[in-house]
C-alpha positions in Angstrom: 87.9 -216.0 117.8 86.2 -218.8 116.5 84.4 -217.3 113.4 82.4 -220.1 112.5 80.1 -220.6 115.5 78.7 -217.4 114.8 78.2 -218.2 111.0 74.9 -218.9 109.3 76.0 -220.5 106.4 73.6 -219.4 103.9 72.2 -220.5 100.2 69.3 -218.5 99.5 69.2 -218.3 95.9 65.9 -219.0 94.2 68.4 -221.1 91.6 69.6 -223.5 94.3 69.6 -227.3 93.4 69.0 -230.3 95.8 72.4 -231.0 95.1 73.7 -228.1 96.0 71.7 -227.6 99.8 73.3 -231.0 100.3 76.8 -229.7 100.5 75.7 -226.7 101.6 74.7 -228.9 105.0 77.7 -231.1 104.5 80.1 -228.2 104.6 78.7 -227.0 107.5 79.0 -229.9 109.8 82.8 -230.0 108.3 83.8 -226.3 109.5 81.7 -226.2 112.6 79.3 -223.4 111.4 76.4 -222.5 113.9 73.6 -222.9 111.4 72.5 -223.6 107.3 70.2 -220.7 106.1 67.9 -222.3 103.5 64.6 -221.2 101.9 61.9 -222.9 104.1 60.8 -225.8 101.4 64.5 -227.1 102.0 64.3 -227.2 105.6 63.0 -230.8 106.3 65.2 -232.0 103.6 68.1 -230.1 106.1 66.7 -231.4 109.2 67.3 -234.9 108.2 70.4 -234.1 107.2 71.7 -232.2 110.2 70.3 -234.2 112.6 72.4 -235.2 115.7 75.2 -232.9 114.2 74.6 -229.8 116.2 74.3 -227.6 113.2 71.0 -226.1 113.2 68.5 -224.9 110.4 67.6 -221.9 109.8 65.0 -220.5 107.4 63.4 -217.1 106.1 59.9 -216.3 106.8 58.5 -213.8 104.1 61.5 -213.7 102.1 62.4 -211.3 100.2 60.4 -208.5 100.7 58.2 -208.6 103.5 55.3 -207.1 102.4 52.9 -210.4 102.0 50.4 -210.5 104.8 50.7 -211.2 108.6 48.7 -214.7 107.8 50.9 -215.8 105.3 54.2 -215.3 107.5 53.1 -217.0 110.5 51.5 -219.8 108.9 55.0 -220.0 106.7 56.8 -219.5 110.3 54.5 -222.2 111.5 54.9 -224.7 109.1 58.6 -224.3 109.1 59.3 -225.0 112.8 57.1 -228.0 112.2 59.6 -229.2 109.7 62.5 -229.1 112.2 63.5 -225.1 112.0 65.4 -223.6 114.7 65.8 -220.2 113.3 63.5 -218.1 111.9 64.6 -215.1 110.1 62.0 -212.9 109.1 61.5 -210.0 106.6 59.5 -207.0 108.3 57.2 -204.7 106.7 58.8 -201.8 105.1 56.0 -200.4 103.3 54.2 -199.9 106.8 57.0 -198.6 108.2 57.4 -195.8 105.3 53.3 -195.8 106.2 54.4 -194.9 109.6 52.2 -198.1 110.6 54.1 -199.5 113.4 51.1 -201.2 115.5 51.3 -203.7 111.7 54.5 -203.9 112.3 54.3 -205.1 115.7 51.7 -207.3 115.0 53.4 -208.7 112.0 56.2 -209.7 113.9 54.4 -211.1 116.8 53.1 -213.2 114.9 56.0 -215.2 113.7 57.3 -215.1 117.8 53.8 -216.4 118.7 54.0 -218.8 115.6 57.5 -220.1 116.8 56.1 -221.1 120.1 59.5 -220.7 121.5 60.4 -223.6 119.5 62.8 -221.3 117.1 64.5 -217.9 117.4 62.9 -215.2 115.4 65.9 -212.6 113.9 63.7 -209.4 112.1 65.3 -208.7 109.1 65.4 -204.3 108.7 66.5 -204.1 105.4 68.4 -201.3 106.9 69.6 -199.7 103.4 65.9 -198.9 103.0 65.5 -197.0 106.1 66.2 -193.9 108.0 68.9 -193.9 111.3 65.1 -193.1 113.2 63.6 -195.6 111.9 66.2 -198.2 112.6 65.9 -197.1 116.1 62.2 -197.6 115.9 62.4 -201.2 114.3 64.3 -202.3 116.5 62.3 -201.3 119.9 59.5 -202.8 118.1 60.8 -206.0 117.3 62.1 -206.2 121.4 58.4 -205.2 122.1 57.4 -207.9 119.9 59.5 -210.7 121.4 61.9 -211.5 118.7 65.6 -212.7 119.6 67.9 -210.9 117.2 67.4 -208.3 114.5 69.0 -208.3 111.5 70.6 -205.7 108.9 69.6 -207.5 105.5 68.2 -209.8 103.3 70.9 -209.4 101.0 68.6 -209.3 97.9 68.3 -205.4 98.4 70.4 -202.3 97.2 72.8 -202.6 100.1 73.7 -205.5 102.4 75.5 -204.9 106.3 77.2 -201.2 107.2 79.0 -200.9 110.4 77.1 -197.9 111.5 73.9 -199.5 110.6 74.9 -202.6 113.0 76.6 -200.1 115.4 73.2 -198.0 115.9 71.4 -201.5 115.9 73.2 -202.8 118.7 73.1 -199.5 120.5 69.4 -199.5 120.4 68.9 -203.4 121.2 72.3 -203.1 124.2 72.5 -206.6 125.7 68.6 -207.7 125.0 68.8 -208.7 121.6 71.6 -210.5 119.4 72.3 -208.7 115.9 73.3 -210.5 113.3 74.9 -208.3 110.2 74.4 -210.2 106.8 74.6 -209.1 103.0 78.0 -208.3 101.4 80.3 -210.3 104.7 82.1 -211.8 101.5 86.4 -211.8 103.7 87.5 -211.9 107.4 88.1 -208.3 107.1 84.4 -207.6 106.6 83.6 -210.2 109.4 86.1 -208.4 111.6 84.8 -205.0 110.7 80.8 -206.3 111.7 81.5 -208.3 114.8 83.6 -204.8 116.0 80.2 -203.0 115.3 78.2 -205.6 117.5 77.5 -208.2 115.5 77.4 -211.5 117.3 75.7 -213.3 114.4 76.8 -213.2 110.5 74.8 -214.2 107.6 77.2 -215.1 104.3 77.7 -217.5 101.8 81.3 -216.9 102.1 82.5 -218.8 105.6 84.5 -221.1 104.1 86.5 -218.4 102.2 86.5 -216.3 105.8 87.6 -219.4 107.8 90.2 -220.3 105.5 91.8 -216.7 105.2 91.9 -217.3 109.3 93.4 -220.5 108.8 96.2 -219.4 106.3 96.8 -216.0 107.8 
């Protein structure tokens, strides 16, 4: 299986230098991974240096909580794909969906999609070890009502990152009409193993090399 095509290789720490998003991009062209995942002031900085590689950038929209308004993440959506973005992985509202406000939600997500102009993929990030199993189930039908292309378990800044059964019940929900990408915590190839046997067809880490290597020295 070739782990690293499915890899976002990710640095999304507020502490992250110039220096460091650099090699970040570096290393992925070396190992093949699919994307970087940056914080969205680094993405024309990666688009320059990705280009003609075939690695592509990815960024987060309302990172890390989700709760700023519908405005502010599709002008941030906007403004990203206009810096070379390919990938847009956005936090959804939690608060409305404890509210039990799901026409925001919708909205909210519709407008990154619309935002995107089909330019980027838009993954919703669930935050799943916030939620309930029914409201997993619900997130997800909204963000396929809602024209996004994957959802996603975590932002990795919560309480919990990526569960198999969360992942599992995500790509139960979704079937064949959505990509899921599990992310938060993927840190070995036994945890990559363990997601993409859930459903996962995407994975969100910091830790490919570590996971391609093990592969390679197994």
């Amino acid at each position: 299986m070739n782990y690293a095509k499915m890899i976002d290789h990710t640095l999304l720490k507020q502490e992250a230098t110039k220096g460091q998003i650099k090699k970040l991009c570096e290393e992925a062209v070396n190992y093949g991974f699919h994307s970087v995942c940056v914080n969205s002031s680094y993405v024309y900085y990666c688009a320059g240096l990705l280009k003609g590689t075939g690695v592509k950038v990815c960024t987060v929209i309302g990172f890390p909580l989700g709760a700023m308004s519908t405005e502010a993440k599709a002008s941030e959506a906007r403004l990203a794909v206009q810096d070379g973005a390919e990938e847009l992985d956005m936090v959804i509202h939690v608060g409305m969906i404890k509210s039990g406000d799901w026409d925001h939600v919708k909205q909210d997500i519709a407008s990154v999609v619309e935002a995107a102009e089909k330019k980027a993929l838009v993954k919703v990030i669930l935050e799943t070890c916030l939620l309930t199993e029914e409201e997993i189930v619900k997130a997800c039908q909204v963000s396929m009502e809602a024209g996004a292309d994957f959802v996603k378990t975590s932002t990795g800044f919560s309480k919990e990152g990526a569960r198999e059964e969360d992942v599992a019940l995500m790509r139960r929900t979704v079937s064949d009409r959505m990509g899921v990408k599990a992310s938060g915590g993927i840190r070995t190839r036994e945890d990559a193993e363990r997601m993409i046997r859930a459903g996962a067809d995407r994975l969100g880490t910091s830790s490919g090399i570590a996971i391609l290597e093990e592969e390679i020295t197994d």
